[in-house]
Structures are given as C-alpha cells and as structure tokens.
C-alpha angles and dihedrals in degrees: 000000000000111000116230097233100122089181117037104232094022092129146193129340155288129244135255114298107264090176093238117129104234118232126221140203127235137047101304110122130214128042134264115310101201083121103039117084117282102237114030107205128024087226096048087054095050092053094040091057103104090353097095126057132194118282121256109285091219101060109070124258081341131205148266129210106238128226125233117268129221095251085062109041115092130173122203122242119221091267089067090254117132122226136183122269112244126262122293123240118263117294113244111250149148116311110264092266113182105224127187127257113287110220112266099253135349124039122332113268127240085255101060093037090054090053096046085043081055093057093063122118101229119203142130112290113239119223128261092266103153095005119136125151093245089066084073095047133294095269132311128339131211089220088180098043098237104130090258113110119202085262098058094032075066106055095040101050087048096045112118085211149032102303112225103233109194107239098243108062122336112293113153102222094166154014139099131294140182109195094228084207105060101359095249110169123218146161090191120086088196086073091055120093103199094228126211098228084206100037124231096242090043083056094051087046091055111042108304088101085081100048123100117250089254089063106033078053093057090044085059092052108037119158103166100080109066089222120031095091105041127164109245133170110286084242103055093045085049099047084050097044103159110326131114137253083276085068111029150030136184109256091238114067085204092082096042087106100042090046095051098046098051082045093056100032091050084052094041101053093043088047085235112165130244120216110216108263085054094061089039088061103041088051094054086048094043090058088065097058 
C-alpha cells in the first residue's frame, strides 16, 4: 500500500471551506490560487517534472523557488527593445466534463451526488504495475511564481485565521486548522499532511498510468478544485494512504458528503474510472447526504 504522503513531514488538515480567500503576511504577492490552474505553462510543467524536490521537513511549511512566468519573460530585438515572449501552449488539465449544478451553499445532496455518481466511468481498477510517486512530479510545485508552493497555497487558504507567512519566501509557520477527516485541532502546520483526496496511486490505478508526466504533474497539484488538495491530520492521511471509499472512510461521518463529492467530482473531471465496489459504496454514503 503506498501511502499518500507526497512530502514526508507535510502534516494534518484544513477546515471546512468558508469561501473566503485567506490573507498572508510577508512579502509573498498575489493572492490564493486555489482557483487559478495548477500548473501555469505547459513548458514550466515539463521542466518542473523531476526538477523540484519536497521542502525540508524540518522548516515549517517550507518554500519553493518559483519559475518565471510568461507575463514576465521578455527577449530584446535587435533594436535593444524588449518585447514579450509569445504565448505558451495550453496548460494540461482535466477533460471538459460537464458536471451538474452543485447546490447553492452547505454539503452536496444526495441528488447531486447520485448524478455526478452517475457520470463515473466504472471499470475494473488495474493494479500498481509500473506506479511510483516521482512519475507525478518530484514534490510540490509553485505553478504562479509567487513563492507559494502547492503545499503552502493549501494551508493558507484553509487556515481559520490569519496564516503567519516567514519574511523571507513563503513558509507557513502558524495559524489555525481543523482536519476536516477525523476534527483535530492545530496551530502547527507541521502537524498537517496536505492529502490527495484521490490519491496518486488511486489515480494510477484508474486511468492516470496512461497520462503523460505534464499532466499527471498538474493532477498532483490541482488547484482548481477547492478540494481536491485539502490539509488533514498526519494520522488520518496516513490510515487512508491510497485506497478508495470501499476501504476507507474518514472516522468522522461529518465529513462522509463532503468527502464523497470532492471524490466523484475529482474522478469525474479527470475522467478517471471507478471499479464497482467503489461506486456500491459511494452510493450508500451518498443516501445519507
């Protein structure tokens, strides 16, 4: 069983969504990028794949380097103007599924949940022949260039408070965090794990295998989807490691909806398949809903 922890020491979990966009301290510019793409160029993500590695364990939250984006990459003419580089070629991303209306505030309904449930791709899972963490990307990646790796966009966009941000990149060293799986409170992000809801070698199992290592790269570090990178307790990432709603379920049944609506929607969107136990299972949790 591989366990889903892309980062050794990237610890437990952020709280429930409140739509807010979090601020930070410091000198890291822009603003959360849980909405923007996950990866920014095509040709960033390329180079990226195997060029970054995990932060220190030991610095909190930690720091990436960031890449130069289009918008600031410029070339001289030979008049000694400078001029700005063309257009990079489109980002890899999730297919252009069409998913139902989510309702308008609180947790997904058993209706919507049943129709988005009914948009999976069900088929037998394939085993992890060939899988090993590297093939999505050496660690996380800061896909805006704005100092905040995937890791860090995480915790500061689920922090309940006012994240602490160090003055010299963009390390989280404080704030506060509920892990939506099991309720642990924290004020550490040390203690956080940033969890793959659908877990990179769940992916692999269900369709990610054929991908190419762009794409698989931007599935690692999608922001996109509120959800599908959340901060949860070390121990409960680590308990689910990378198996499916057959085999496991987070300890507080509070979270059961959400849960199941980031799962289906992720697979959905990434046209990733469901075998049918899988679907069994997400239906009896969805009636609840």
């Amino acid at each position: 069983m591989h366990i889903d922890t892309p980062c050794h020491g990237h610890a437990p979990m952020g709280s429930p969504r409140t739509g807010e966009a979090r601020a930070r301290t410091g000198p890291p510019a822009g603003t959360s990028s849980r909405g923007r793409r996950a990866v920014a160029l095509l040709a960033v993500a390329a180079a990226l794949v195997g060029g970054l590695g995990c932060t220190d364990p030991g610095s909190a939250g930690g720091s990436t380097t960031s890449e130069p984006s289009a918008a600031d990459t410029t070339a001289a003419d030979p008049g000694g103007v400078a001029t700005t580089a063309p257009a990079p070629p489109p980002v890899p991303g999730p297919l252009p599924v069409s998913l139902p209306v989510p309702p308008p505030a609180g947790e997904p309904g058993a209706d919507y949940l049943t129709r988005v449930i009914d948009l999976l791709i069900v088929a037998p899972e394939a085993d992890e022949e060939g899988y090993e963490r590297e093939l999505f990307g050496s660690g996380w990646i800061d896909a805006d260039g704005d100092r905040c790796d995937t890791r860090a966009e995480v915790l500061i966009e689920e922090s309940i408070s006012l994240a602490q941000v160090d003055a010299f990149g963009c390390g989280v060293v404080e704030g506060d965090w509920v892990s939506v799986y099991d309720g642990v409170e924290t004020t550490n992000p040390g203690d956080l794990d940033i969890d793959h809801v659908v877990a990179l070698g769940e992916a692999w199992r269900s369709g990610a295998s054929g991908w190419d290592e762009a794409t698989r790269l931007a599935f690692a570090n999608d922001l996109d989807h509120p959800d599908a990178l959340i901060a949860v307790s070390a121990s409960s990432n680590r308990s689910k490691g990378d198996r499916d709603p057959a085999e496991w379920q987070p300890p507080s049944e509070e979270s059961w909806c959400r849960y199941v609506g980031t799962w289906v929607e992720v697979k959905a969107r990434w046209a990733l398949t469901a075998d049918q136990a899988e679907v069994e299972v997400l239906r009896d949790m969805a009636a609840a809903c």
